[in-house]
PAFI-496907 format. One line per 5 residues: number of its first residue (from 1); for each residue x, y, z of N, C-alpha, C. Coordinates in nm, 4 decimals, decimal comma, always signed. Example, Ala and Ser with C-alpha at 12.3 -4.5 7.8 and 13.67 -1.06 7.14 Angstrom:
PAFI-496907
1 = +1,3190/-0,5690/+0,7800/+1,2300/-0,4500/+0,7800/+1,3200/-0,3300/+0,7800  +1,2850/-0,2250/+0,7080/+1,3670/-0,1060/+0,7140/+1,2900/+0,0030/+0,7870
***
This chain:
PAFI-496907
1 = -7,6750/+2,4181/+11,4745/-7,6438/+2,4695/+11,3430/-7,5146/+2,4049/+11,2944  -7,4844/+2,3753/+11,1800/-7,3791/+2,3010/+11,1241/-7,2927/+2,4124/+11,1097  -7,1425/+2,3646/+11,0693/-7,0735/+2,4618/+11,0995/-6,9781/+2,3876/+10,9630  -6,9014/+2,5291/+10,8803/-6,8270/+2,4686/+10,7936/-6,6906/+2,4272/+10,8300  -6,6029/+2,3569/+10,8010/-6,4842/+2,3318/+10,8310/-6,4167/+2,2608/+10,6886
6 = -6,2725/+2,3278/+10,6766/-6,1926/+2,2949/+10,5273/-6,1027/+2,1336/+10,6358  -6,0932/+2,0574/+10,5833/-6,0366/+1,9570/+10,6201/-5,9245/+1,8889/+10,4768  -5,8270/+1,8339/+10,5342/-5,7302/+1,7745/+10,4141/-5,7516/+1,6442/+10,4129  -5,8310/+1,5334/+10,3134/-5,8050/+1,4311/+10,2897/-5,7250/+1,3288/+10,2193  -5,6646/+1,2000/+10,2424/-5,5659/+1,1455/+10,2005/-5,6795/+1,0682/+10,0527
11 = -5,5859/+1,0813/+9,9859/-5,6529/+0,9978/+9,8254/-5,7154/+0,8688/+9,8603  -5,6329/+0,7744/+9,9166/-5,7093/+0,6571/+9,9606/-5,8358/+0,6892/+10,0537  -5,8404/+0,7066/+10,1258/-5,9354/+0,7542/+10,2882/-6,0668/+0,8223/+10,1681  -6,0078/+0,9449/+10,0566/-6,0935/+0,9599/+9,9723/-6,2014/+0,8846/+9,9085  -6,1078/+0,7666/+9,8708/-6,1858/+0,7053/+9,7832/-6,2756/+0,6043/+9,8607
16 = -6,2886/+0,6410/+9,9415/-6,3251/+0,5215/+10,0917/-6,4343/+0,5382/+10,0989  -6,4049/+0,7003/+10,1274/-6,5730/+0,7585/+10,2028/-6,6774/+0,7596/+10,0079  -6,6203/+0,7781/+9,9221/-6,7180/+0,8073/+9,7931/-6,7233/+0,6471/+9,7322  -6,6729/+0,5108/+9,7816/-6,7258/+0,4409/+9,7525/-6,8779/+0,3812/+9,8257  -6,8441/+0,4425/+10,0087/-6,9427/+0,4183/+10,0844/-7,0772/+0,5030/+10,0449
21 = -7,0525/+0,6367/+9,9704/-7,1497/+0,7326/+9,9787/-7,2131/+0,6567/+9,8119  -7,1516/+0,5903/+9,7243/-7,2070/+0,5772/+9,6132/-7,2764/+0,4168/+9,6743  -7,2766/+0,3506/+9,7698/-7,3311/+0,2346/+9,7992/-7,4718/+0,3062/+9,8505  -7,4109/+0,4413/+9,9179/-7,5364/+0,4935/+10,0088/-7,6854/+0,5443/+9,8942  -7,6498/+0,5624/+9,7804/-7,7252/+0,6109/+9,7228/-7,7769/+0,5579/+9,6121
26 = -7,6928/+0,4181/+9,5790/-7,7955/+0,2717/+9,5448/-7,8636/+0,2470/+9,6369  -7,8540/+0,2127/+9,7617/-7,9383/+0,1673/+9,8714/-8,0827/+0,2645/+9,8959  -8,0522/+0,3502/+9,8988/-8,1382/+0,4643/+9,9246/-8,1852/+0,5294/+9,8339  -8,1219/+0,5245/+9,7292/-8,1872/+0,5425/+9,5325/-8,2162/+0,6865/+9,6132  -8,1469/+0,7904/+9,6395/-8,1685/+0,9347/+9,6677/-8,0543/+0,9681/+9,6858
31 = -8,0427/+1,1252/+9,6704/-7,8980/+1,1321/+9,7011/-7,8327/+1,1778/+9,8086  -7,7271/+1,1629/+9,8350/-7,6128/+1,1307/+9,9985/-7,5248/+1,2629/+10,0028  -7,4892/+1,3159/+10,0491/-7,3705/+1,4493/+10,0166/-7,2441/+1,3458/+10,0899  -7,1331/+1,3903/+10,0236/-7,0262/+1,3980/+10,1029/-7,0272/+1,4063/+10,2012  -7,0298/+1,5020/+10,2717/-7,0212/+1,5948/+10,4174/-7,1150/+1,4871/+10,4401
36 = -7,2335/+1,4347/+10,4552/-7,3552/+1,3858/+10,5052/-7,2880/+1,2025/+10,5423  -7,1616/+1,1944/+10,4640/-7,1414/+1,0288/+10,4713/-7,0063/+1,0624/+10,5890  -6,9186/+1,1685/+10,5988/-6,8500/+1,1803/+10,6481/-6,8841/+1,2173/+10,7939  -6,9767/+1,2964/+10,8326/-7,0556/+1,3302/+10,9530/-7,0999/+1,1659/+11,0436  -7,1220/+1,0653/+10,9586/-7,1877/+0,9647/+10,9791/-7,0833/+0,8853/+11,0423
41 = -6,9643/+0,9014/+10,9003/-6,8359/+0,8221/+11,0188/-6,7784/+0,8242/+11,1276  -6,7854/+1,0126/+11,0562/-6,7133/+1,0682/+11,2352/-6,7569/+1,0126/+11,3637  -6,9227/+1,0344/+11,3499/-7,0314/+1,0136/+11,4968/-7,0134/+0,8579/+11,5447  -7,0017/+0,8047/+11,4112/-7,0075/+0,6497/+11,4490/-6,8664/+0,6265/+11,5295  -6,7359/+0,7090/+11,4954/-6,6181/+0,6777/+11,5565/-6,6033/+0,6979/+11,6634
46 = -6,6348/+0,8603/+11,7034/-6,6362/+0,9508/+11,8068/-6,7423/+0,8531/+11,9452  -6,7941/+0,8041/+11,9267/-6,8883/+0,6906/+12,0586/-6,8057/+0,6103/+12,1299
***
């Protein structure tokens, strides 16, 4: 089960993840959540 969590992001780092999530959803022509592009980074980091 997903779990919510409030997190503080830096403006740049911001604009990071919503340029990746607006690439994600030309590519995929559907839409991406936030949380859904950020989950992706995390997992990819966390390995």
């Amino acid at each position: 089960m997903d779990r919510r969590v409030t997190i503080m992001i830096g403006e740049a780092l911001d604009k990071k993840v919503r340029l990746m999530q607006a690439k994600m959803i030309q590519k995929e022509n559907k839409s991406v959540s936030y949380s859904h592009v950020v989950n992706l980074l995390l997992k990819k980091s966390l390995q």
